[in-house]
C-alpha positions as CSV (number, residue, x, y, z in Angstrom):
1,X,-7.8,-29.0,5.9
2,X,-7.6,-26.1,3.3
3,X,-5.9,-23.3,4.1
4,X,-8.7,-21.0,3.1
5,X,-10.3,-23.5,6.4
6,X,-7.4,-23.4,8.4
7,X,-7.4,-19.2,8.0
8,X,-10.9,-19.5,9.8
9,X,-9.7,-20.7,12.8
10,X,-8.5,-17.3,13.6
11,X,-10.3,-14.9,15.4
12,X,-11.0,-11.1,15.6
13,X,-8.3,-10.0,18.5
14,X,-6.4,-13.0,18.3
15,X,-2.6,-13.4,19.0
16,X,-0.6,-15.1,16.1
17,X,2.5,-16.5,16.3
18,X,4.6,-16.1,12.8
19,X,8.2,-18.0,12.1
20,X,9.9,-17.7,9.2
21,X,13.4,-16.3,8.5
22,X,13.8,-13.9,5.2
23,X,13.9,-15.4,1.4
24,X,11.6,-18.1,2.1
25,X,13.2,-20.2,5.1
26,X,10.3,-21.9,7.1
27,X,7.9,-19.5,6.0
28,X,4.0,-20.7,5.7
29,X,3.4,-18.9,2.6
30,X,0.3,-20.7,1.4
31,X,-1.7,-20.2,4.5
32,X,-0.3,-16.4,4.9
33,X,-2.0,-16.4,1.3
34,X,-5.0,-17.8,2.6
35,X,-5.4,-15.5,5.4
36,X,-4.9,-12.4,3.1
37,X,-7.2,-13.6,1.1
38,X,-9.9,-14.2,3.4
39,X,-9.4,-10.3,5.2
40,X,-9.5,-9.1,1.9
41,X,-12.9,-10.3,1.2
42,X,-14.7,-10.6,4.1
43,X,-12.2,-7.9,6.1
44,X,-12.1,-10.8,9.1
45,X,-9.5,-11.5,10.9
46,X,-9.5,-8.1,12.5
47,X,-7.3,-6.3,15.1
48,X,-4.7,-9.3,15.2
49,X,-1.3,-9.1,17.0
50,X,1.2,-10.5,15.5
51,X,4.4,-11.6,16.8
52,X,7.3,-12.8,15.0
53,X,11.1,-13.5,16.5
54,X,13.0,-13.1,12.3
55,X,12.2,-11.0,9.4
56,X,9.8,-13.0,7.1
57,X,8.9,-11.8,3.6
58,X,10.6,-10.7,0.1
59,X,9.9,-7.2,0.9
60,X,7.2,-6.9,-1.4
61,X,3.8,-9.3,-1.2
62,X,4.7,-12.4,1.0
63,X,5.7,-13.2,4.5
64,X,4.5,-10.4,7.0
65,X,3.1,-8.3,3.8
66,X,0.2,-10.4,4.0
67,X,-1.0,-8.7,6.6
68,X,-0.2,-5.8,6.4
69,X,-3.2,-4.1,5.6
70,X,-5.0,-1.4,7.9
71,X,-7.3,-3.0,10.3
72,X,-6.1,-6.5,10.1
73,X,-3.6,-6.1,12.4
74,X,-3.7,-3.3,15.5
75,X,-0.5,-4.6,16.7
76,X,3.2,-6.2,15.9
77,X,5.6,-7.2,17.8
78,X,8.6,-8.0,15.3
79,X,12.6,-8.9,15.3
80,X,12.8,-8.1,12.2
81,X,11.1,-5.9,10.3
82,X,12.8,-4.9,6.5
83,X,11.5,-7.9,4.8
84,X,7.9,-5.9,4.7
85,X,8.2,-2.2,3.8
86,X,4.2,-2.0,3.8
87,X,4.4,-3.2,7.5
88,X,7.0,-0.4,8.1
89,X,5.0,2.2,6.7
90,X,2.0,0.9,8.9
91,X,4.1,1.5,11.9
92,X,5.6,5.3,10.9
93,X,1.9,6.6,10.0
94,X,0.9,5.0,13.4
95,X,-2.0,2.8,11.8
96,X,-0.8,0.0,14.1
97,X,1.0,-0.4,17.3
98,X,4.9,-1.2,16.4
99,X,6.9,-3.2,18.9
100,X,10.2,-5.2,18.9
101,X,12.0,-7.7,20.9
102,X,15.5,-9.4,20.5
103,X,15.3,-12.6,17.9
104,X,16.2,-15.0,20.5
105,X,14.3,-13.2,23.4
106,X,11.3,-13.8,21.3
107,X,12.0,-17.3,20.6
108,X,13.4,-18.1,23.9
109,X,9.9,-16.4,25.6
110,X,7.5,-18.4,23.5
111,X,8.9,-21.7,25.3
112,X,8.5,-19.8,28.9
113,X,4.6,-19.7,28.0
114,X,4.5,-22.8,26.7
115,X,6.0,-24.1,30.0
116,X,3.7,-21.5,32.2
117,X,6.8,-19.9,33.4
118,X,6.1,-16.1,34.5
119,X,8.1,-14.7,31.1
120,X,12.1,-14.6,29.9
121,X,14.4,-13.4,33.0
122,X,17.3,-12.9,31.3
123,X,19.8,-10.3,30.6
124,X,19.6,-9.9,27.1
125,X,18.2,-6.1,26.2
126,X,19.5,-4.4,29.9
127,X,20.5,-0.7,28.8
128,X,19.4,-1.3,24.6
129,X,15.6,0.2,23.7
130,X,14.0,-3.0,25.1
131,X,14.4,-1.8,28.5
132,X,11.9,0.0,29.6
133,X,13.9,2.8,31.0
134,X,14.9,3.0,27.1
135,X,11.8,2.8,25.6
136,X,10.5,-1.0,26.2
137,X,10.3,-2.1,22.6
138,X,8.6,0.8,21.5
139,X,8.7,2.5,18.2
140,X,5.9,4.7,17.3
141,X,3.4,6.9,19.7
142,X,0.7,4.4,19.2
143,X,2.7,1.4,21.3
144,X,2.0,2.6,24.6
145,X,2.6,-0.3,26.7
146,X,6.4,-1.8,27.9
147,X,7.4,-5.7,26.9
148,X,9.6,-6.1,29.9
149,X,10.2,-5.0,33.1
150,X,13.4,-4.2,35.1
151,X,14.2,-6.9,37.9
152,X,16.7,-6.9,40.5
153,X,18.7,-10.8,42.0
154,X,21.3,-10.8,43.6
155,X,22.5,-7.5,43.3
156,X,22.3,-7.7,39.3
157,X,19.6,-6.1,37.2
158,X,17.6,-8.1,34.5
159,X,14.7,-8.3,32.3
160,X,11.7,-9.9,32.7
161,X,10.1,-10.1,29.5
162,X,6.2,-10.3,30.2
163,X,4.4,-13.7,28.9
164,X,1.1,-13.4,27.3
165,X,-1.1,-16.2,25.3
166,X,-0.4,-17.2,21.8
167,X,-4.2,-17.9,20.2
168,X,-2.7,-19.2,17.0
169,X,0.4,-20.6,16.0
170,X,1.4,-20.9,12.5
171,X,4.0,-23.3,12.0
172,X,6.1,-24.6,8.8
173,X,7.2,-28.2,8.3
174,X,8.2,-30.6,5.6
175,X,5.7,-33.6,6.3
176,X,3.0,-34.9,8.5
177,X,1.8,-38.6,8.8
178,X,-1.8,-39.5,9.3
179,X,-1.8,-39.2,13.0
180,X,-0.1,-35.2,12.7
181,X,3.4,-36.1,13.6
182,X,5.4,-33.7,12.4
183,X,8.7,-33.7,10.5
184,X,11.3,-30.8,9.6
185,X,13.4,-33.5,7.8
186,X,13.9,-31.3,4.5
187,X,14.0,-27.7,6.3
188,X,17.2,-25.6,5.6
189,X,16.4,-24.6,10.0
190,X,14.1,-25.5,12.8
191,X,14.0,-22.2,13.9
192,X,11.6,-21.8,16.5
193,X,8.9,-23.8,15.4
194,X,8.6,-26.1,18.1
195,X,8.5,-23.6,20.8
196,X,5.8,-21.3,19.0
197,X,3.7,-24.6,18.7
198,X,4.2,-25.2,22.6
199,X,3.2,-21.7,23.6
200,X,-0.5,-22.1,21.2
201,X,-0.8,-25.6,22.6
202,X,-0.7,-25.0,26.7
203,X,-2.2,-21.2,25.6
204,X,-5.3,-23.3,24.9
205,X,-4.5,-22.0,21.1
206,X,-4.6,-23.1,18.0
207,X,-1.8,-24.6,16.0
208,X,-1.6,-24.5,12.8
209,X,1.2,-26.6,10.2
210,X,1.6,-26.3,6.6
211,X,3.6,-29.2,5.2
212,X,4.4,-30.2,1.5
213,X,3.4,-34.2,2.1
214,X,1.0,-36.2,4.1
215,X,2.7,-39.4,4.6
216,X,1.4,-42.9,5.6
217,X,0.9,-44.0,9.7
218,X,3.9,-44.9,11.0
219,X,6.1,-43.4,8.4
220,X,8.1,-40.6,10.7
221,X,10.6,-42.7,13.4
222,X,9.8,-41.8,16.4
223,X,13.5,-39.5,16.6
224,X,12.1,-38.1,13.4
225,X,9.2,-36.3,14.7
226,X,9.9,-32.4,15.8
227,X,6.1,-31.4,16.9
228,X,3.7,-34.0,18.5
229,X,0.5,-35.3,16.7
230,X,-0.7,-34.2,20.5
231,X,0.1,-30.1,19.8
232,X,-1.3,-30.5,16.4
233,X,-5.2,-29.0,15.4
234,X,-4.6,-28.6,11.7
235,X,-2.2,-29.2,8.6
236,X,-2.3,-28.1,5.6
237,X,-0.6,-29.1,2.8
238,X,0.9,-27.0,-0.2
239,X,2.7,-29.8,-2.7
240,X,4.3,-27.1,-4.2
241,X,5.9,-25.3,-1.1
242,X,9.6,-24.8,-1.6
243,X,13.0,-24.5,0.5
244,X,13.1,-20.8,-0.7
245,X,11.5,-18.5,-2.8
246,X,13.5,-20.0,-6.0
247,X,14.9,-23.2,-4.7
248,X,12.3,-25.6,-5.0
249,X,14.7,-28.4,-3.3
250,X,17.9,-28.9,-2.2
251,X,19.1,-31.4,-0.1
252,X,23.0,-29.9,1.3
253,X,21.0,-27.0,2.3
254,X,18.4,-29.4,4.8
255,X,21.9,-31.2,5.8
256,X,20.6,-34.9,4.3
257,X,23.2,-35.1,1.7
258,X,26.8,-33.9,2.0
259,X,27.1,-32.2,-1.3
260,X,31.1,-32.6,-1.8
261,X,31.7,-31.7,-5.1
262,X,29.4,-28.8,-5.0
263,X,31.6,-27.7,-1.9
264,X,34.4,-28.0,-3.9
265,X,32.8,-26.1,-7.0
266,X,31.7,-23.7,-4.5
267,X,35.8,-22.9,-3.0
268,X,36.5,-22.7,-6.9
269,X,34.2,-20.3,-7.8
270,X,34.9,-18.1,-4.5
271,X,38.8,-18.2,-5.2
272,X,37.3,-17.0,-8.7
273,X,34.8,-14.5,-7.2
274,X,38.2,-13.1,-5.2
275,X,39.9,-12.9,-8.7
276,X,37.1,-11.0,-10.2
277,X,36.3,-8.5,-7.9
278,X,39.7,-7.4,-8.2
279,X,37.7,-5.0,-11.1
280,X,35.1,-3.8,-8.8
281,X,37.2,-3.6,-5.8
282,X,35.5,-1.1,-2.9
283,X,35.6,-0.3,0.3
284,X,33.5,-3.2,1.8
285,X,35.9,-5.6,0.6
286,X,38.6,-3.5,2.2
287,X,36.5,-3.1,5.6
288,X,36.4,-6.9,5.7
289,X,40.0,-7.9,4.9
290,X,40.9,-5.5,8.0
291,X,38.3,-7.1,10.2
292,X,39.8,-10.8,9.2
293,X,43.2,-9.5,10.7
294,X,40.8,-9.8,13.9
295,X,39.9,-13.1,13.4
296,X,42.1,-15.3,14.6
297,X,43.6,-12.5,17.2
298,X,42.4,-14.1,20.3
299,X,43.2,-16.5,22.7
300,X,41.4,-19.8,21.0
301,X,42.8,-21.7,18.4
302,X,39.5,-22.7,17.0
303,X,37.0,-19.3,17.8
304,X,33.0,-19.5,17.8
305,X,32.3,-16.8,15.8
306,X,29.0,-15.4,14.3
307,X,28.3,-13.2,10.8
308,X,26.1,-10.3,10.8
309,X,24.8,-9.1,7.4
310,X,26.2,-6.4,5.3
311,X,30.1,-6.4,5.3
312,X,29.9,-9.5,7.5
313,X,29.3,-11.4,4.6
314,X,32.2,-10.7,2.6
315,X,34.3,-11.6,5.5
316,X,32.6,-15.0,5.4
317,X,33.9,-15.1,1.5
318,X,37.4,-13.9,2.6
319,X,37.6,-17.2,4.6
320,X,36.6,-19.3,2.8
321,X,38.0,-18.4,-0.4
322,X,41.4,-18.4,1.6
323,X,40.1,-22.2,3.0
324,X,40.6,-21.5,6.5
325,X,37.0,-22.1,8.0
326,X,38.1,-25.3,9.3
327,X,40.3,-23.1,11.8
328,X,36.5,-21.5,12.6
329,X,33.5,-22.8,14.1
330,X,31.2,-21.0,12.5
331,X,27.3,-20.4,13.6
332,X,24.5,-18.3,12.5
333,X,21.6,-17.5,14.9
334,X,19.3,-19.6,13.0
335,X,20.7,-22.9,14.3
336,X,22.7,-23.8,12.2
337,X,26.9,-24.8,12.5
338,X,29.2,-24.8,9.7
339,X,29.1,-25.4,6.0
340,X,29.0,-22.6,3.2
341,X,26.9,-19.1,4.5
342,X,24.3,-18.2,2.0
343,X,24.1,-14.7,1.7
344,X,21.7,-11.6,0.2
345,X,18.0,-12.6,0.2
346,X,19.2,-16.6,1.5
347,X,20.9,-14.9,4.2
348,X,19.9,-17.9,7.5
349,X,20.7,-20.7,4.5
350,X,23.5,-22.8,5.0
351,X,24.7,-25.6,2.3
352,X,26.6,-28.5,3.5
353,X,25.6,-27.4,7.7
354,X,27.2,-30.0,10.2
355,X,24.7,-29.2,12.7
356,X,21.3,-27.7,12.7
357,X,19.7,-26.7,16.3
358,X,16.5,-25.1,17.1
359,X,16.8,-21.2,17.5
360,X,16.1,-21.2,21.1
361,X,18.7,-23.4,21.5
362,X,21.0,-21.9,19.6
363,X,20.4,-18.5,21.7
364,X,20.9,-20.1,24.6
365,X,24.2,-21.0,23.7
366,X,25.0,-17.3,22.8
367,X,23.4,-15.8,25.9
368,X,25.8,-17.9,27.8
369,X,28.7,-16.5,26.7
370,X,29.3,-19.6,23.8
371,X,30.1,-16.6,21.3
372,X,34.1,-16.0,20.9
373,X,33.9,-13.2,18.1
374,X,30.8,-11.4,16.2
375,X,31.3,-9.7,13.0
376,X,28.2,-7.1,13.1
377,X,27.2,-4.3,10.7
378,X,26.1,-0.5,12.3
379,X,24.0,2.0,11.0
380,X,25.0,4.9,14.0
381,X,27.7,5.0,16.1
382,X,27.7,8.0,19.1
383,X,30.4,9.1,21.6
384,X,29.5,6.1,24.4
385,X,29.9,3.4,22.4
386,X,26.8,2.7,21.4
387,X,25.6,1.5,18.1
388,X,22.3,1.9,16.6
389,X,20.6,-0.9,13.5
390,X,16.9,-1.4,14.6
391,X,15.2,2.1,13.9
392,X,16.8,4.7,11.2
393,X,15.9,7.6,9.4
394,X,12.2,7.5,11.4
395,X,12.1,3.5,9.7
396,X,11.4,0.6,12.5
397,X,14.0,-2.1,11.4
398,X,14.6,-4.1,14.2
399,X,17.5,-5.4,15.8
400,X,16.5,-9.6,15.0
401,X,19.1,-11.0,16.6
402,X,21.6,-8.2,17.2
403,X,21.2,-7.8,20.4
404,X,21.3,-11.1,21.7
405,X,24.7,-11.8,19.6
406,X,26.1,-8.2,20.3
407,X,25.7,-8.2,24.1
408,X,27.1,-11.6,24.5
409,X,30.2,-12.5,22.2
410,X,33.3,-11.9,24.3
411,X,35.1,-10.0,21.1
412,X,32.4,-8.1,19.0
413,X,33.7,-6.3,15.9
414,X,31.3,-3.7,14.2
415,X,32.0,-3.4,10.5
416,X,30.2,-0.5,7.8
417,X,31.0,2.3,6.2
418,X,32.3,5.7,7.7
419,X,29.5,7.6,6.1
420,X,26.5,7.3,3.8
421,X,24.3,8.9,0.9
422,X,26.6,10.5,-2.2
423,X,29.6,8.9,-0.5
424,X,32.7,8.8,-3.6
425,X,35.9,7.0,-2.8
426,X,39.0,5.9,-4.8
427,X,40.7,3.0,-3.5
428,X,42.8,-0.6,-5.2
429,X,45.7,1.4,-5.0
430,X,47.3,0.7,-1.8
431,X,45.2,3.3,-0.6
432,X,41.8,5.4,0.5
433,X,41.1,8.7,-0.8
434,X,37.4,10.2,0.2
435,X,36.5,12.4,-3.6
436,X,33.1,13.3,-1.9
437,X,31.8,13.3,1.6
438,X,28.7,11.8,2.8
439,X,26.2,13.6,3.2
440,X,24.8,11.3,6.0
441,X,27.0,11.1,8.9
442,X,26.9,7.4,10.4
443,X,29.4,8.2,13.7
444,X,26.6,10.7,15.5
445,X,27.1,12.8,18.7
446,X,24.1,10.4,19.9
447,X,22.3,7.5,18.4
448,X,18.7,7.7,17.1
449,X,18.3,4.0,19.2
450,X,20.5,2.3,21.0
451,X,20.4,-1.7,19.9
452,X,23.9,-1.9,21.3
453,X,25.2,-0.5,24.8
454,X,28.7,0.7,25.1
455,X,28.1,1.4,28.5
456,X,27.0,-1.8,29.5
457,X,29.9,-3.9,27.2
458,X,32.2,-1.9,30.0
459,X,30.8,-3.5,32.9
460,X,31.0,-6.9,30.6
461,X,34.5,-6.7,29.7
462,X,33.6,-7.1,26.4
463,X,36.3,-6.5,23.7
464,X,34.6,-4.1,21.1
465,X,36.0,-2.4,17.7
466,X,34.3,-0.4,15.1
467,X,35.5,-1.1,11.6
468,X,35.6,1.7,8.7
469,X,37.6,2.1,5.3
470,X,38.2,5.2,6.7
471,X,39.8,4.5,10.0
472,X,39.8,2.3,13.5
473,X,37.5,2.7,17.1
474,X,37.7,1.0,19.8
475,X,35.4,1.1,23.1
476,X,37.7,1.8,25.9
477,X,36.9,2.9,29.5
478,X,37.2,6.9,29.2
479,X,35.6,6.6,25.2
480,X,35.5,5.7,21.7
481,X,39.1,5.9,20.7
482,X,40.7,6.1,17.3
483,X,43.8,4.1,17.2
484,X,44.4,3.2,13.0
485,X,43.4,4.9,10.0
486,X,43.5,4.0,6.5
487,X,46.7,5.0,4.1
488,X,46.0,8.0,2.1
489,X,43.4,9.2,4.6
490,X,43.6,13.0,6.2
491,X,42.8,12.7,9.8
492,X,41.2,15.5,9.9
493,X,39.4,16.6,7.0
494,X,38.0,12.7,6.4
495,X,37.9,11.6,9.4
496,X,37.6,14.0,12.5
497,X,35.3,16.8,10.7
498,X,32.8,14.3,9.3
499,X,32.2,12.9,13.0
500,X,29.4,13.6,15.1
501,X,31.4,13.7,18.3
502,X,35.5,14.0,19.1
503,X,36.4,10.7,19.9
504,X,39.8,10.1,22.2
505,X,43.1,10.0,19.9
506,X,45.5,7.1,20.9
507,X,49.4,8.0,21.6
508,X,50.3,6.1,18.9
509,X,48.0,6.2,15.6
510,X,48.8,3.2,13.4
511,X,47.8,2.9,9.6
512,X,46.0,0.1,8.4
513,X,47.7,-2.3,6.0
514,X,47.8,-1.2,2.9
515,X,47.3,-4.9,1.6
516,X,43.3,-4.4,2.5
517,X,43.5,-1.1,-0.2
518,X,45.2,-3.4,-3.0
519,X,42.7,-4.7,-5.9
């Protein structure tokens, strides 16, 4: 059907299921179009909720901007939320309901309804703002209701995060054959397609796929097909849907062609990127060299690790522009293994992947300890430990899949910047030297929301650090201690006066190399 038909299968009230990961990945734009279009003119669909496990949009008129008008939607339940500023400022004027889950929590629960299991039990989110002793998944005055619920087996706590039915599911594909078999054959993920489809299918729901072909019976092998002709009650096709926003096609980045001399341009121009930015050398780049000296500092030759976004990503360039991923296996929460890391808007894009999982999947495997080492970003830091990213400055943000990586990586190393807003530094030199403090402080007495629990890492034996141009933390039993701090740095005047809270001072303060300062 059209999608302008396919929008009328939804209802007034009805819960919709959203995938899509940021810059375009899996995202059902045409028929997000579609149902814009039709609450624009006839203001129908009304009073939707909305759930989505990844940040889907261009922060500016796709993805979850589509519906983010007044009335259309009472209620969201997001893991991401920055891709769709209008969305945001729905939830901090309180014209809708504003909730969030973990990424993989979200995926993970849509496959417990589809199964009719009684919700997630799982770990994921004890002591972080999705328990409801923190605030349930909360983030404005007009949610009033908790997402989970605190359990207790065995003498351990966990969350039960509650089901509830999925009415419509909207689902992106690459092809369909006449029956409604479906195919992800030239998607850069799976995400969580298939388990959103199951939770609309045995909710008595809807689901909904947009494809870019319609191919002949009997054209998708039977190991080929991802989603069912049974699950399926619509497709529409879009012949101009694309892999992203601007790349219309490209077969290294769906894993059906091993691009190898576009892997080797791709080293070239990295060592050459390394070259250049000797010219625009900052403190991110000196961040990430020092948290690469962690990399390889554990007890497996060949760690798991997983990149956050933000300084993250120039460690990603670090290693590979130094051609040491194969001593890596490297993962990203969207499924996928290996290959070269997209980053910026194509952040969840992967060229040249040797493996591509479904999310849930891939969650599992983090939630079950698979995760040796996680390179995160922070936007607060307090005196426990704890590090806030999913709701700053008033803004719901949304951890996506934070938590779920954060609470269950065995060594997790936080990496940003000491302070923010009118920040200057000199550095390239050998050295750090602070010209102008920030007039944000990021390392706060206590967080606005915690997305990440010190506390709770304790009782995990996690090992955790917190990574600044400015100087060294880590999480230790009695506090947050400072134990390195940059060359050129005055403890005191950059370091311990711009902090929220006195953090503990080790014996012996060491100085970072001054090789991470050098352009």
């Amino acid at each position: 059907m059209t999608a302008a038909e396919a929008a009328n299968l939804i209802q007034d009230g009805d819960t919709v299921g959203l995938m899509g990961g940021g810059g375009g990945l899996m995202e059902a734009s045409h028929t997000f179009e579609a149902i814009q279009n039709r609450f624009l003119t006839t203001q129908t669909p009304r009073n939707l909720t909305v759930i989505h496990a990844l940040g889907i949009g261009d922060k500016k008129t796709t993805g979850m901007n589509c519906f983010a008008h007044e009335g259309m939607v009472k209620r969201v339940i997001g893991g991401h939320w920055v891709w769709s500023p209008a969305m945001q400022q729905l939830a901090l004027n309180e014209k809708i309901e504003a909730y969030i889950l973990p990424g993989g929590v979200s995926s993970q629960l849509m496959r417990e309804i589809g199964a009719g299991r009684p919700g997630l039990f799982t770990h994921v989110g004890i002591g972080t703002v999705c328990d409801p002793r923190l605030g349930g998944g909360k983030m404005n005055a007009s949610a009033k209701e908790d997402l989970s619920e605190v359990i207790e087996m065995d003498g351990r706590e966990y969350l039960r995060y509650k089901p509830f039915p999925i009415h419509v599911a909207i689902v992106r594909a690459s092809a369909a054959d006449e029956d409604g078999n479906i195919s992800f054959e030239h998607e850069a993920a799976n995400l969580d397609a298939q388990s959103l489809a199951l939770a609309a299918r045995n909710s008595e729901g809807k689901v909904i796929v947009q494809v870019k072909e319609r191919l002949p019976k009997g054209s998708l092998k039977a190991r080929e097909v991802r989603i069912p002709a049974a699950w399926v009650d619509a497709i529409v096709v879009d012949s101009n849907q694309k892999t992203s926003y601007d790349i219309a096609f490209d077969p290294a980045l769906s894993g059906e062609l091993f691009d190898e001399a576009r892997l080797n341009s791709e080293a070239l121009d990295q060592q050459n990127e390394m070259a250049a930015s000797q010219e625009e050398f900052s403190e991110r780049q000196a961040i990430a060299r020092r948290a690469c000296e962690e990399l390889f500092n554990t007890k497996k030759a060949r760690p798991v690790i997983n990149y956050g976004v933000g300084v993250p990503d120039a460690i990603a360039k670090i290693i590979a522009a130094r051609n040491e991923q194969h001593r890596i296996y490297q993962t990203i929460e969207h499924g996928t293994y290996g290959g070269t890391l997209m980053d910026g808007v194509l952040f969840g894009y992967a060229r040249n992947a040797t493996a591509v999982l479904d999310a849930p999947t891939q969650f599992d495997f983090y939630s079950g300890g698979g995760l040796d080492i996680a390179f995160l970003g922070f936007g607060e830091l307090d005196q426990d430990g704890n590090v806030n990213v999913s709701k700053l400055g008033g803004l719901t943000v949304g951890p996506g899949g934070f938590i779920d990586i954060a609470q269950n990586a065995r060594k997790v190393v936080f990496c940003g910047t000491f302070a923010a807003k009118g920040v200057k530094l000199s550095t390239g030199d050998g050295k750090m030297q602070v010209l102008k403090q920030g007039e944000i402080k990021k390392l706060v007495a206590q967080v606005e929301q915690i997305t990440f629990s010190g506390p709770q890492s304790l009782v995990r034996n996690q090992h955790v650090l917190y990574l600044t141009e400015r100087a060294s933390f880590r999480l230790t039993n009695q506090g947050v201690e400072l134990f390195e701090i940059a060359p050129g740095i005055d403890l005191q005047k950059d370091v311990l006066d711009q902090m929220g809270f006195k953090p503990l001072l080790s014996k012996q303060i060491g100085v970072m190399s001054s090789d991470c300062f050098i352009r």
